[in-house]
N, C-alpha and C positions, 0 to 999 in steps of 0.2 A: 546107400550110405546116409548116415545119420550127419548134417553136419551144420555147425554153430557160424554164423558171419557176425561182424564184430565190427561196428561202425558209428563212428560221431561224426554226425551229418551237420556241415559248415551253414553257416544262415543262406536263408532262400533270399535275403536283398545282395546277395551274391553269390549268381550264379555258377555252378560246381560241375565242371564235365564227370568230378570224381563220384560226385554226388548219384548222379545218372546212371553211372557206371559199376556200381556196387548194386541200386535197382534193376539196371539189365541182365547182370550176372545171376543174383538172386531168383529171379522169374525163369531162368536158362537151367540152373540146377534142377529149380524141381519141375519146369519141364522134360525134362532128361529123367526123371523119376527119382533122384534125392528127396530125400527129407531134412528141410531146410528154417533154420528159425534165425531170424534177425535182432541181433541185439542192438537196439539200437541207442543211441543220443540225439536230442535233435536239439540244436543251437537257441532255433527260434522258442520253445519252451522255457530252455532254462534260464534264457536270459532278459524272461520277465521278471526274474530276481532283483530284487535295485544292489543286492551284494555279489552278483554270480561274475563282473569282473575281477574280482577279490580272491572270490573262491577259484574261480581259473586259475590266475595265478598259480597261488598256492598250489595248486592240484599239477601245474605243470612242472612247477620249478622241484616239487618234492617227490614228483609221482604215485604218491597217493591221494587216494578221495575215491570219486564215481566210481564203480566197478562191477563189471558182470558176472564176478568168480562164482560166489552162491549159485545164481541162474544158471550158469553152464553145468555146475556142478550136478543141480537136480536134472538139468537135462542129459549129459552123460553122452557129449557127444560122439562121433568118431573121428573128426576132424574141428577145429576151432583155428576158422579161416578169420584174421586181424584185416582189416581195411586202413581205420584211422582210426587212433584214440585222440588225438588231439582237438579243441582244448576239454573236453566233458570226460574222459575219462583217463584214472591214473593211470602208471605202467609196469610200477612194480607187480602188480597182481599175475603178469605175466611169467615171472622167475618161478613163481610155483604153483601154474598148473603143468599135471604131471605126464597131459596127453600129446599125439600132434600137434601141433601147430604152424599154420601157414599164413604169413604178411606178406599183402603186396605192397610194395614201396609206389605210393604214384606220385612221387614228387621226391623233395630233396631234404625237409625238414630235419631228420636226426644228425643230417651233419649242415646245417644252413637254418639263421632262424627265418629268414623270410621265405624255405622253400623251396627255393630258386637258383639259387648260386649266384645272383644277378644283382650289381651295386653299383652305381653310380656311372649306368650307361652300356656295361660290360661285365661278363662273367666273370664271378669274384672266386677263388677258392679256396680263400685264407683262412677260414673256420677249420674246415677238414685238414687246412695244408700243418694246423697247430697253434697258428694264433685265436685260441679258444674266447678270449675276450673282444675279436674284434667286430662282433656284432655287437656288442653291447657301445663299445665306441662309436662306431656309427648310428646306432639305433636302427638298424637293418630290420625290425618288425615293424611297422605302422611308422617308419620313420619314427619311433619313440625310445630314450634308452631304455624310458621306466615301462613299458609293454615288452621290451627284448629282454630286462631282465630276468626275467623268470626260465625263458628259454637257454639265454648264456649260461644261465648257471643250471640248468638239467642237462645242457650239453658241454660242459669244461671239460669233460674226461674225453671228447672224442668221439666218435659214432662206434667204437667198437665197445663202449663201454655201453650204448643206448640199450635200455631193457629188453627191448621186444628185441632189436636187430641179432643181441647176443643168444637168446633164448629161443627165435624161430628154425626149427628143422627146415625147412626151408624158406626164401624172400624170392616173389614171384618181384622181377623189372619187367618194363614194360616195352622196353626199347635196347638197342644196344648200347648206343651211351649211356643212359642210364645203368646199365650191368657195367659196361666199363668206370663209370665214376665211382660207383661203390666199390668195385674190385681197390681203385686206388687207394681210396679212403680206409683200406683196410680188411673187409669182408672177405671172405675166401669165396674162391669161385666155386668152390663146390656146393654151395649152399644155397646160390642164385641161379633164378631157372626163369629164362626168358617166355613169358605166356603176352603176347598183345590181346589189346581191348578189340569187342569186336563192335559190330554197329548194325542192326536189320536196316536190309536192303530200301529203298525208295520203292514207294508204292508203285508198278506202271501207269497207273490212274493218275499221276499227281497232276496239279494242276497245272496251266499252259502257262502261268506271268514266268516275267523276266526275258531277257533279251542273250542271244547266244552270242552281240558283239560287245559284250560288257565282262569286265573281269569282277572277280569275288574277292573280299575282304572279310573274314569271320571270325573275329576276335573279342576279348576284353580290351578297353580303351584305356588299359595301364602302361607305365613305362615299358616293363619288360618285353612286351608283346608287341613293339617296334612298331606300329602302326601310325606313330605321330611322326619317326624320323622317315616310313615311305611317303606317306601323304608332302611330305615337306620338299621331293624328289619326282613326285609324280607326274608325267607329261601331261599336257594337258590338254592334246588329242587324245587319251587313252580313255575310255568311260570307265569306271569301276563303282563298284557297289560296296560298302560298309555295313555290316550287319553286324549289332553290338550296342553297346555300352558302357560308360564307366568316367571317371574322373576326368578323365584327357579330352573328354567328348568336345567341350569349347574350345579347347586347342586344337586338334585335330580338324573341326571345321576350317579355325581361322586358318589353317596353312594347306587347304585342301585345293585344287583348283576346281572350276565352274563345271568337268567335267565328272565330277563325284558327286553322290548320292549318300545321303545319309539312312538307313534304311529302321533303323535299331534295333531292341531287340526284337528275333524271331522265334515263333516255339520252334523246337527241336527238329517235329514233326516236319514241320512245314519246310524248314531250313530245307530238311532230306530230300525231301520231295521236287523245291525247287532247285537242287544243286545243277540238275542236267542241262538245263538252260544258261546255265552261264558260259564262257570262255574257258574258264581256269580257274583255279582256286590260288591266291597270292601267300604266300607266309613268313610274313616280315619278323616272325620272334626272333628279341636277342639273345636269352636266355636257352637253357640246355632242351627247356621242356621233358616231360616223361614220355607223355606218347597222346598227342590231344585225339579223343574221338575225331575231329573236323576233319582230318585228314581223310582217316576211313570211310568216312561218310562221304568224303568228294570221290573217292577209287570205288566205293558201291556204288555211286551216279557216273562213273565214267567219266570223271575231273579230274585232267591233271593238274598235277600241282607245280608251284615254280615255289621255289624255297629258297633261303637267303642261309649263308654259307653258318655251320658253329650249333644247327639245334638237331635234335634228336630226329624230326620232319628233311630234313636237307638228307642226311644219313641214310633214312628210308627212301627217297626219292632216289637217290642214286643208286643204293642198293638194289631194288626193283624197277628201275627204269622207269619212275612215272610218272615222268616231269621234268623238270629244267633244275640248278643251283646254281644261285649267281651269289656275287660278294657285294656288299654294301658301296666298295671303292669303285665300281664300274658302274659309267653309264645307263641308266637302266631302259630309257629306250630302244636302243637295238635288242637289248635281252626280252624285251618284249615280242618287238616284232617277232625275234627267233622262235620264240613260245608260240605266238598266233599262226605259224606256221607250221608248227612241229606236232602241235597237239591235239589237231581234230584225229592223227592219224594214232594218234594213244589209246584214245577213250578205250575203246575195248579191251587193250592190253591193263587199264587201270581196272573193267571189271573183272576181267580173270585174274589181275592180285590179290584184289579183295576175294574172291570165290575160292583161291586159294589160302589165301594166310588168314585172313578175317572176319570170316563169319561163326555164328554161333555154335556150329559144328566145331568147330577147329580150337575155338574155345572150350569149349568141355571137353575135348580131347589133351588138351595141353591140361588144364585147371587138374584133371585127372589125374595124369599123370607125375603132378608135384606133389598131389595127395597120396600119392600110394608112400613117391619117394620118402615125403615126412614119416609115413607110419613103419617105413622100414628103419628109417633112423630113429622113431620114438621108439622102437621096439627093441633096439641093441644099446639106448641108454637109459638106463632107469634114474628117474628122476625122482627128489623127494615130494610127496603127495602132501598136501594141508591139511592138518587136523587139529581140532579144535580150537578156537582164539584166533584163525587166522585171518578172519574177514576184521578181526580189530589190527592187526599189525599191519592190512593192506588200508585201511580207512574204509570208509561206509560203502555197502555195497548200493549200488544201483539199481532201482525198478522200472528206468529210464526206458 
């Protein structure tokens, strides 16, 4: 199969599990034997421009600008898999082309401008729920109204109004909440086809550090990602390790006790490799989450997980048994103990999840089969084709 991926890669001074994840997909295709061409945007690029926050803008709030239509067109593919357009490329371009099309949602942006659902502590869902302005009140992107602008106003009609989400034959989610929160938001369930990321396994070779009586922390140091409110809770008999970085990093020190490590950032690699050595993996996000690789990569290492009650990761842990859910209101030392107890006898059970639902096999079985569905559905709707003038009515294409 011939097939186009379609991706605007977020800057590398923040790091993107999405980012990672559209490179492991891609390498996975055409080892599988597709023929695979990446269209891509890269942030860090365009935004040597001293006008490219301007042009952003513009490009989001109108959805025209950057655009691969031309390119895909010469290339002719048989599928034109969407990742993310946001912010490098428009979205109207998407109404007409006249092939397949398949978007994975791995986040929350067409009905949230921050993404997330997550505002001021707690999950918010007042954009989707129809108060379409109320990200612009609060300036829920960058904490800015004048940064949320552009998005409020590409998103005032609603996420079913959102170009790509109306136009794709199929939206791969990534999780069950996630398929659940779009269902509400509007989207018909027939059009959403559950596919999880997957993550290659830890080397057996990996190296020996780390300690198997210390728990894991592996996040961004942002609010949503609840790491400042466990650290603020943390006993402090328990050892735990912190791998990461980001804004809260000072804060999170200051309220951590003497029994925590700060570790920062680790490459990906090595993360993987040393995941088996720890106790557990912790997962304090407050937010919905789509479906973070860390997870999979702790159930490839044989790490259960203990998850905290409301995200996408608590859902899957209970679903597949592989790990502990606790709530923020309960004490969290016994629920530890409980875990240090429960979980040596998991490991295994966590790598036969993974060996079942999440490896790169299981992914291109699933990836597959939402491709055919699209090309069954592009094939009983005939869509109108672009001719002539149309890359001026979409704005400028891209050679990005």
């Amino acid at each position: 199969m011939k097939i186009a991926v379609v991706h605007s890669f977020y800057s590398s001074g923040q790091p993107s599990g999405e980012n990672e994840a559209v490179r492991d997909q891609v390498r996975a295709l055409r080892a599988a034997g597709h023929t695979v061409e990446l269209f891509a945007a890269h942030t860090d690029e365009l935004a040597r421009d001293r006008f490219y926050p301007l042009r952003a803008a513009a490009r989001v709030a109108s959805g025209l600008g950057n655009n691969p239509f031309t390119r895909l067109r010469a290339y002719a593919p048989d599928i034109v898999h969407v990742h993310n357009l946001f912010p490098n490329f428009g979205r109207s371009w998407v109404r007409h082309w006249d092939g397949p099309l398949v978007a994975t949602l791995h986040n929350y942006r067409p009905m949230c401008a921050a993404a997330t659902l997550y505002r001021a502590g707690a999950v918010c869902t007042r954009c989707p729920d129809g108060e379409s302005w109320a990200a612009l009140r609060y300036g829920c992107y960058r904490d800015s109204r004048a940064a949320t602008l552009p998005l409020a106003w590409a998103g005032r009609h609603g996420p079913a109004r959102d170009a790509l989400l109306a136009r794709a034959d199929r939206l791969v989610v990534l999780s069950r909440l996630s398929e659940r929160t779009y269902q509400q938001a509007g989207v018909p369930a027939e059009r959403l086809m559950r596919v999880p990321n997957f993550v290659d396994a830890p080397r057996s070779e990996g190296a020996s550090r780390g300690n198997t009586g210390r728990w894991l922390v592996a996040a961004r140091l942002s609010a949503e990602k609840g790491v400042l409110e466990l650290l603020s809770q943390w006993p402090t008999h328990e050892p735990l390790d912190v791998v990461g970085d980001g804004e809260l990093l000072a804060a999170c020190r200051a309220a951590a006790p003497s029994s925590v490590r700060f570790l920062g950032r680790l490459d990906r690699a090595e993360l993987r490799d040393r995941m088996r050595f720890w106790r557990g993996l912790v997962f304090p996000s407050r937010c919905h989450e789509g479906a973070p690789c860390v997870e999979v990569e702790a159930l490839a290492a044989g790490l259960p997980v203990l998850a905290f009650e409301g995200s996408s990761v608590a859902e899957s842990v209970r679903e597949h048994g592989t790990g502990l859910v606790t709530e923020w209101d309960k004490p969290l030392a016994p629920v530890l103990t409980e875990a240090a107890t429960r979980f040596p006898a998991l490991r295994e059970h966590c790598r036969q999840v993974y060996a079942n639902h999440f490896t790169e096999r299981s992914w291109i079985t699933r990836i597959g089969e939402a491709y055919e569905a699209a090309r069954i559905t592009s094939g009983r709707i005939r869509r109108p084709h672009g001719k002539g003038g149309l890359e001026e009515r979409l704005g400028t294409a891209s050679d990005t």
